[in-house]
N, C-alpha and C positions, 0 to 999 in steps of 0.2 A: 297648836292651832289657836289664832288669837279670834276674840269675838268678830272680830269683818269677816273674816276667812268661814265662820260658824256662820253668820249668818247669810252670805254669799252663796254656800253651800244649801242651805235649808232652802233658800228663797228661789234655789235653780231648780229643784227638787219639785218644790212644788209647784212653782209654772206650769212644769212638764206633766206632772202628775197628775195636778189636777184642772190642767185646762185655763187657768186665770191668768188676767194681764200683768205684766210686773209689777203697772204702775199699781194696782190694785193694789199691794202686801205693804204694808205702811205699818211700821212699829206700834202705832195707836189705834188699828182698824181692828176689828174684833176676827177674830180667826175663823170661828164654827160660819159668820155671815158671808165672811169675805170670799172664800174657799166651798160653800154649801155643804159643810160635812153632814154626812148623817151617820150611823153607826159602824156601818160599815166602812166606810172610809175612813173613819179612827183608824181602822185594824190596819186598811193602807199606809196610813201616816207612819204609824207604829212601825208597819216593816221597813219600810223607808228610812226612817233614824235608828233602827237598827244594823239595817246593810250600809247606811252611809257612816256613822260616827261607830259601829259597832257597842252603842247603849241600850239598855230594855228598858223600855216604858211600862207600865202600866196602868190598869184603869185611878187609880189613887193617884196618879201624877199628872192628872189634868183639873183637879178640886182646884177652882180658882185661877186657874187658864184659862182667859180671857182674848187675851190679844197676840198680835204677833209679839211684842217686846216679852211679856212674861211667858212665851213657848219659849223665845231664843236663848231665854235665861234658865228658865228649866233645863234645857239640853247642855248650855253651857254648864251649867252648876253639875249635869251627870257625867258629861269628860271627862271636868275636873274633879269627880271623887271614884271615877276607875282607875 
């Protein structure tokens, strides 16, 4: 799975998930604003790229998760070291 097909995936995901416009998800937009996560919707996120890419997150893997581009990279960089 190359990064388009990664982030194509993520970004359908969370449309649906959480309700936001596509146009909204912008590699530079901040994630937790864009999206209105609050805690519990981590946990959603969480399972989500866990049933879609079969990766486990955890709370350490969001320290300096900022935007969409370094979530897409964080998930990319855990495919490519399972």
């Amino acid at each position: 799975m190359n990064k388009e097909e990664i982030i194509e995936k993520i970004n359908g995901f969370l449309v649906e998930e959480f309700e936001t416009d596509a146009d909204d998800i912008q590699p530079e937009a901040n994630l937790k604003d864009t999206l209105g996560l609050d805690s519990l919707d981590y946990v959603d996120l969480v399972v989500s790229i866990e049933s879609n890419f079969g990766v486990k997150l955890v709370e350490a893997d969001f320290v300096g998760i900022s935007t969409f581009q370094t979530f897409y990279d964080l998930i990319e960089n855990k495919i490519k070291s399972k």
